[in-house]
MIDREN-586193 format. One record per residue (C-alpha): chain; x, y, z. Coordinates in nm, 3 decimals. Each point is the difference from the previous one (the first is absolute). Example, Ala and Ser with C-alpha at 12.3 -4.5 7.8 and 13.67 -1.06 7.14 Angstrom:
<atoms>
+--------+---------+---------+---------+
! cadena !    east !   north !      up !
+--------+---------+---------+---------+
!      A !   1.230 !  -0.450 !   0.780 !
!      A !   0.137 !   0.344 !  -0.066 !
+--------+---------+---------+---------+
</atoms>
This chain:
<atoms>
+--------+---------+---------+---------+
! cadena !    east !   north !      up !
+--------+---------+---------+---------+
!      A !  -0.043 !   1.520 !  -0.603 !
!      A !  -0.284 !  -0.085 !  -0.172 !
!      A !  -0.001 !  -0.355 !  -0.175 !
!      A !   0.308 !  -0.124 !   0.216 !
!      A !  -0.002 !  -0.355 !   0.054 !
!      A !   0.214 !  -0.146 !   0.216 !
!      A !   0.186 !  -0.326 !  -0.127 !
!      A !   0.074 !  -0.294 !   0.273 !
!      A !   0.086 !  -0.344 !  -0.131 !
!      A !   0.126 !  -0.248 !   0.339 !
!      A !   0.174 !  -0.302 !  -0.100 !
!      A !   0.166 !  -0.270 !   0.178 !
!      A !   0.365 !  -0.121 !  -0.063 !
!      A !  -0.059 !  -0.367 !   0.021 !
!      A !  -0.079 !  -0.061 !  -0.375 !
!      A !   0.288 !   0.225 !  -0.114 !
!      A !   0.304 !  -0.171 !  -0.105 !
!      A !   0.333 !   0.075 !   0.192 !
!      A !   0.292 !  -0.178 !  -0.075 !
!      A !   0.382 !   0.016 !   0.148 !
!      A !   0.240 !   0.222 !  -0.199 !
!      A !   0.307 !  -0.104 !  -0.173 !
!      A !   0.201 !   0.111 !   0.330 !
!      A !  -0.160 !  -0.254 !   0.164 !
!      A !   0.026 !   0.203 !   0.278 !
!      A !  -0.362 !   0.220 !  -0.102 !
!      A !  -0.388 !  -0.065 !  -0.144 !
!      A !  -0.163 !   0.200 !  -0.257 !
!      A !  -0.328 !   0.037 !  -0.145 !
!      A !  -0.136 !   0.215 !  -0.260 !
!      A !  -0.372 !   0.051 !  -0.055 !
!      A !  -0.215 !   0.330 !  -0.142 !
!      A !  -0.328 !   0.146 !   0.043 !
!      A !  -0.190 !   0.175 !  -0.220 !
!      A !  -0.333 !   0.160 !   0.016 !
!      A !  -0.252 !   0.123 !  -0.276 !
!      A !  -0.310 !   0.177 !  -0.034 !
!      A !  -0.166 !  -0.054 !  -0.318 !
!      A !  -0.277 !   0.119 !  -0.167 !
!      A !  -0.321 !  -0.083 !  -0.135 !
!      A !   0.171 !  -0.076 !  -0.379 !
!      A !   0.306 !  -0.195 !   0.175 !
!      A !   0.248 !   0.281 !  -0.053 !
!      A !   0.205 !   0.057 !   0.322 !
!      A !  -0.001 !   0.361 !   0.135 !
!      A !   0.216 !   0.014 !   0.273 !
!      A !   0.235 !  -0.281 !   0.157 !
!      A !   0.272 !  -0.054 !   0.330 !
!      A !   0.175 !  -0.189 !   0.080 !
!      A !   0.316 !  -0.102 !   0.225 !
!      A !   0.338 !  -0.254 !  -0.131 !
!      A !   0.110 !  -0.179 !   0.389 !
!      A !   0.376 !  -0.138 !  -0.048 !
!      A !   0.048 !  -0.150 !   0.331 !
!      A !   0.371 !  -0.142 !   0.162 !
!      A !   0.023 !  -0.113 !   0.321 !
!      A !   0.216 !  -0.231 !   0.246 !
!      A !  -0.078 !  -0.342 !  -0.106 !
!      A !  -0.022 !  -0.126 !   0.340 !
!      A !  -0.309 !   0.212 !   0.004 !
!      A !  -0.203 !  -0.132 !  -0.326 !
!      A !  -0.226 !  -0.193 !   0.173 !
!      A !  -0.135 !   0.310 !   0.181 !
!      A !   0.020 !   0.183 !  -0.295 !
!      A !  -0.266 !  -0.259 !  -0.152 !
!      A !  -0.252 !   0.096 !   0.260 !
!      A !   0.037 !   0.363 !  -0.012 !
!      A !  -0.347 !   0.244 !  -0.157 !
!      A !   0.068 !   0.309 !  -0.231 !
!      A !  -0.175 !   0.238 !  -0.037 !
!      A !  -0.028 !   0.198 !  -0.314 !
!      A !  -0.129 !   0.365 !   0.013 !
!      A !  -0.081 !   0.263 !  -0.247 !
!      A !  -0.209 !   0.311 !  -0.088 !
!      A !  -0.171 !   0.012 !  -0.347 !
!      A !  -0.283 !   0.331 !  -0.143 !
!      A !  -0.263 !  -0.168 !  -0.253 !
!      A !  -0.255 !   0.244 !  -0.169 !
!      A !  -0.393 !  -0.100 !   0.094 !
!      A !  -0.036 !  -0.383 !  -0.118 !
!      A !  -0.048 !  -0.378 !   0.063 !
!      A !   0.378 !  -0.197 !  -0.055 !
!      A !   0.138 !  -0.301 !  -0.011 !
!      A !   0.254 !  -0.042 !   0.268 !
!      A !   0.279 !  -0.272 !  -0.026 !
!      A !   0.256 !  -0.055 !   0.258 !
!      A !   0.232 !  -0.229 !  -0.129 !
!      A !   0.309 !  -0.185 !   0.201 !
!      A !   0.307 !  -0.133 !  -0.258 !
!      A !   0.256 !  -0.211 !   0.116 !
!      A !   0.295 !   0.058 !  -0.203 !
!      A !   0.164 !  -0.282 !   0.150 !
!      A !  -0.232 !  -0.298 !  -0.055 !
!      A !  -0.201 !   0.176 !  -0.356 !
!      A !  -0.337 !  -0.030 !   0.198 !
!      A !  -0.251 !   0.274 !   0.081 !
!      A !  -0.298 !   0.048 !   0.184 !
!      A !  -0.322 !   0.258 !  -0.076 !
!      A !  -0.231 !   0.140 !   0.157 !
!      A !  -0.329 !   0.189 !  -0.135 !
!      A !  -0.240 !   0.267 !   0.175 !
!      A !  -0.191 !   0.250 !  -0.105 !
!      A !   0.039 !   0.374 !   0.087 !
!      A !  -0.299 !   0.283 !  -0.047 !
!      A !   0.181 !   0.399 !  -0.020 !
!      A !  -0.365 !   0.178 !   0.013 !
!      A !  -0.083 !   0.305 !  -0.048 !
!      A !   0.028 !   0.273 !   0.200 !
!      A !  -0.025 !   0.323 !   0.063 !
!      A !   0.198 !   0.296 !   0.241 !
!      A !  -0.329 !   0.147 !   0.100 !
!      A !  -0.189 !  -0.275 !   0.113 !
!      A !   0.008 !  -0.301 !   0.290 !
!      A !   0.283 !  -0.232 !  -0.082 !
!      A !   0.124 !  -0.344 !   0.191 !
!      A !   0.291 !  -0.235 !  -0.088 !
!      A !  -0.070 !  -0.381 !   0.019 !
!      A !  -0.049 !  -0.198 !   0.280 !
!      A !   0.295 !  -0.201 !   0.110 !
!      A !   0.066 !  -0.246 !   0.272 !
!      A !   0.362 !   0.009 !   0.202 !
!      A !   0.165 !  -0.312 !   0.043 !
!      A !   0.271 !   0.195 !   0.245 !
!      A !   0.155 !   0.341 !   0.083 !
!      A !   0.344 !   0.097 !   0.061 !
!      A !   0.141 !   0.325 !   0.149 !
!      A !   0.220 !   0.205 !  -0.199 !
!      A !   0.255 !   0.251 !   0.079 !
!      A !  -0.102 !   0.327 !  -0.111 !
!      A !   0.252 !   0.148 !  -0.240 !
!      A !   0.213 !   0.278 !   0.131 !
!      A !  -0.007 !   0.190 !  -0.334 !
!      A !  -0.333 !   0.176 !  -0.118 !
!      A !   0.114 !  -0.112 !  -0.304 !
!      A !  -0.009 !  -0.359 !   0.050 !
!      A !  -0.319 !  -0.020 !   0.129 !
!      A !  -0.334 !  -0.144 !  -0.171 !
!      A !  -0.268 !   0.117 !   0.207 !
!      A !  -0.218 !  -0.082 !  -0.317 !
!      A !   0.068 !  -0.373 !  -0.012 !
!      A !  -0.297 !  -0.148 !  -0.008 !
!      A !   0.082 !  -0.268 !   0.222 !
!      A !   0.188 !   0.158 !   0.273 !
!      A !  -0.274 !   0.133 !   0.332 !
!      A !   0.167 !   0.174 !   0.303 !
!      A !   0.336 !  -0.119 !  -0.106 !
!      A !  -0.086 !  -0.358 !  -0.034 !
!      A !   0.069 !  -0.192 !  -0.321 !
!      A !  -0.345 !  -0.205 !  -0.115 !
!      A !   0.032 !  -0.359 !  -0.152 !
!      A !  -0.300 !  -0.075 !  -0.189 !
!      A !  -0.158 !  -0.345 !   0.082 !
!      A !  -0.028 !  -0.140 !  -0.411 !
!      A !  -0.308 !  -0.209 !   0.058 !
!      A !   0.174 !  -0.264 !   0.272 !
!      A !  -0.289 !  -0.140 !   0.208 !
!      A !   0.023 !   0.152 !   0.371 !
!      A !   0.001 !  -0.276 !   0.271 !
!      A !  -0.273 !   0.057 !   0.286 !
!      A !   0.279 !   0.006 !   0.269 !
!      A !   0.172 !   0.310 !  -0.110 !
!      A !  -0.339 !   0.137 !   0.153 !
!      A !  -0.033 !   0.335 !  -0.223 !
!      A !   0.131 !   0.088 !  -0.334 !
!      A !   0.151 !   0.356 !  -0.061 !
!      A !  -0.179 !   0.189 !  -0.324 !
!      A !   0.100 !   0.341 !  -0.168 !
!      A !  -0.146 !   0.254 !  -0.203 !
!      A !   0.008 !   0.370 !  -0.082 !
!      A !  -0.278 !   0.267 !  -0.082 !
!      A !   0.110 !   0.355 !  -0.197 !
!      A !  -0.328 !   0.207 !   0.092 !
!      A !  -0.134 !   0.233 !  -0.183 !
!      A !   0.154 !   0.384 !   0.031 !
!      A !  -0.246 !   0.188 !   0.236 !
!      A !  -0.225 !  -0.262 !   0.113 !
!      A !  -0.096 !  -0.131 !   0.317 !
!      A !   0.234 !  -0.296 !   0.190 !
!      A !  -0.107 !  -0.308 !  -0.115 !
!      A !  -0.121 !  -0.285 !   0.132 !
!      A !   0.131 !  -0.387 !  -0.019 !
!      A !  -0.171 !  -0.295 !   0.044 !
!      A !   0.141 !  -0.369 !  -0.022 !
!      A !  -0.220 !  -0.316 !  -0.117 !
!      A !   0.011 !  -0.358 !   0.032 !
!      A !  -0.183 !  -0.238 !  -0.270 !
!      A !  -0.040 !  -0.326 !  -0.044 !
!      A !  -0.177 !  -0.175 !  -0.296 !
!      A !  -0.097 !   0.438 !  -0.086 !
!      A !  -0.204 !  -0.017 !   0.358 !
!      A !   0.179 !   0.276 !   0.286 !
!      A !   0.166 !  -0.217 !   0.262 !
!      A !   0.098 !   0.354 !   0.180 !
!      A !   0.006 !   0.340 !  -0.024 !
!      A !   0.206 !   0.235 !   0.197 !
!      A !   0.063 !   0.381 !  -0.043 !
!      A !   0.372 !   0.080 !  -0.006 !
!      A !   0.139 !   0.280 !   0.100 !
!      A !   0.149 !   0.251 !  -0.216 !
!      A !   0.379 !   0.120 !   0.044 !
!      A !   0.132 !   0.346 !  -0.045 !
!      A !   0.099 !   0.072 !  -0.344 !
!      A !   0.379 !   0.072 !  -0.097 !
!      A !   0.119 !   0.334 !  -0.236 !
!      A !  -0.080 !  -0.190 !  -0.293 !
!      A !  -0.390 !  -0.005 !   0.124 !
!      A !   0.035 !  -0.437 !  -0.011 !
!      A !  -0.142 !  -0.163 !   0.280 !
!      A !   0.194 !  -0.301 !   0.140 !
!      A !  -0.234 !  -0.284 !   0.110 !
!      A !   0.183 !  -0.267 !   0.158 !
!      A !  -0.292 !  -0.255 !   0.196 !
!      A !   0.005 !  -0.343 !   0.135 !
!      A !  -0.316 !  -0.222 !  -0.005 !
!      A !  -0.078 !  -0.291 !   0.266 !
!      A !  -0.007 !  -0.357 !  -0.182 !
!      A !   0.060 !  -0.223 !   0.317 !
!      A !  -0.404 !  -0.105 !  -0.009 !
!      A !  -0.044 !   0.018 !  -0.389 !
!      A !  -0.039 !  -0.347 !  -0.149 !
!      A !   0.266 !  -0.112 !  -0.259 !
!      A !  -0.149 !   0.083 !  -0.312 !
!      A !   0.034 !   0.309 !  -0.240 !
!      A !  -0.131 !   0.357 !   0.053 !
!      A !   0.028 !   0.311 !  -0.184 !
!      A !   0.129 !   0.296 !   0.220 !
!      A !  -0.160 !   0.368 !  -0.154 !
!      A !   0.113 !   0.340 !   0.103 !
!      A !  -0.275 !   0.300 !  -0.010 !
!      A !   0.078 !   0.336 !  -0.013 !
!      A !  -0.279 !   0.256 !   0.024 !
!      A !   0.042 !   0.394 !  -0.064 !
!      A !  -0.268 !   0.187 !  -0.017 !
!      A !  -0.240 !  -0.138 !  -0.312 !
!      A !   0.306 !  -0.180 !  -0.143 !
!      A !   0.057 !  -0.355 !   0.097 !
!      A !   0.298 !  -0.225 !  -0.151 !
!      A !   0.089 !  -0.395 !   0.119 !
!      A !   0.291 !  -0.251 !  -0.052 !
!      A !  -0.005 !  -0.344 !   0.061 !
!      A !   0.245 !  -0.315 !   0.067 !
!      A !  -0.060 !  -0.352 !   0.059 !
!      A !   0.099 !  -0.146 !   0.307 !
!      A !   0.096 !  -0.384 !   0.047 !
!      A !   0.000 !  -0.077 !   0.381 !
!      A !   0.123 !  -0.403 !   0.094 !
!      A !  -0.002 !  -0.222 !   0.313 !
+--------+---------+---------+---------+
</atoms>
């Protein structure tokens, strides 16, 4: 699915307004978020977004003000540089909260070497693989061997976690050779380390799943940008991520 771009906004509770209902016996909260992608003249071209109207016990509020959601959703853009905003509104309290980022849809083409970007994973969890062929989405583009992906969204890594997980995938060209993956280290644009990586099987779709973890433990605390090679044949393509490592 060319030009797919997978939408993940993580937000904690804690600033959200909850509030006991008028059965004194519950808590509510109501809060939205909304994503859009907008172009180069401002106009938005494609939006998501997600209404939360939460009720619980109220002798559980305070846990529900230290709880993390996690918003998820699947957009298509046509070839492009956007605007992104993810924006949090809490109904309850009037206030709001935005965030800005930039995403690049490039070009591409069927015929030729392709690669997604260059993510880090902040965690993995199992899931249970759906008994109907129906329900299944093999194509998700953050779901390897049956384990979901979080996306780490540019938190700092601490040193004692000892390695950070990183993902990527490569759709090689139709008839070519295998290719070939290699993972770099910079610091201040100078290699820090360079290790070949090697390449998994691909699945019916002809994507290549490449799910790697990197040693930090000896790496001092500073920030490094983490590229992905992928060589096939005469045809070379690279993405790239910054990487924030802390005592």
């Amino acid at each position: 699915r060319s030009g797919l771009v997978p939408v993940v906004v993580d937000l904690r509770t804690a600033p959200l307004t909850f509030q006991p209902a008028q059965d004194g016996k519950t808590y509510t909260s109501d809060f939205t978020v909304l994503v859009r992608f907008l172009d180069a003249q401002h106009q938005v071209i494609r939006k998501v977004s997600q209404h939360y109207d939460v009720r619980g016990p109220l002798e559980e509020i305070d846990r529900a003000k230290q709880g993390e959601v996690i918003f998820y959703r699947e957009s298509e853009l046509p070839p492009g540089v956007y605007t992104m905003e993810s924006i949090v509104y809490d109904a309850l309290s009037g206030n709001s909260s935005v965030r800005f980022s930039t995403v690049e849809v490039p070009k591409h083409e069927e015929a030729r070497l392709r690669m997604s970007s260059l993510v880090l994973v902040k965690r993995g969890e199992k899931v249970q693989r759906p008994t109907e062929p129906r329900e299944r989405r093999v194509d998700s583009p953050l779901l390897v061997n049956d384990v979901a992906l979080s996306p780490n969204l540019g938190e700092p890594v601490s040193r004692a976690a000892k390695e950070v997980g990183f993902y990527f995938a490569i759709y090689p060209a139709p008839g070519g050779r295998s290719p070939d993956a290699l993972i770099q280290l910079l610091n201040n644009g100078k290699p820090v380390a360079q290790i070949p990586m090697p390449v998994a099987q691909a699945d019916a779709s002809g994507r290549i799943q490449q799910l790697g973890r990197l040693p930090i433990a000896g790496l001092a605390p500073e920030t490094y940008e983490l590229r992905a090679i992928v060589k096939q044949g005469n045809e070379q393509v690279f993405r790239s991520t910054m990487l924030r490592i802390m005592d």
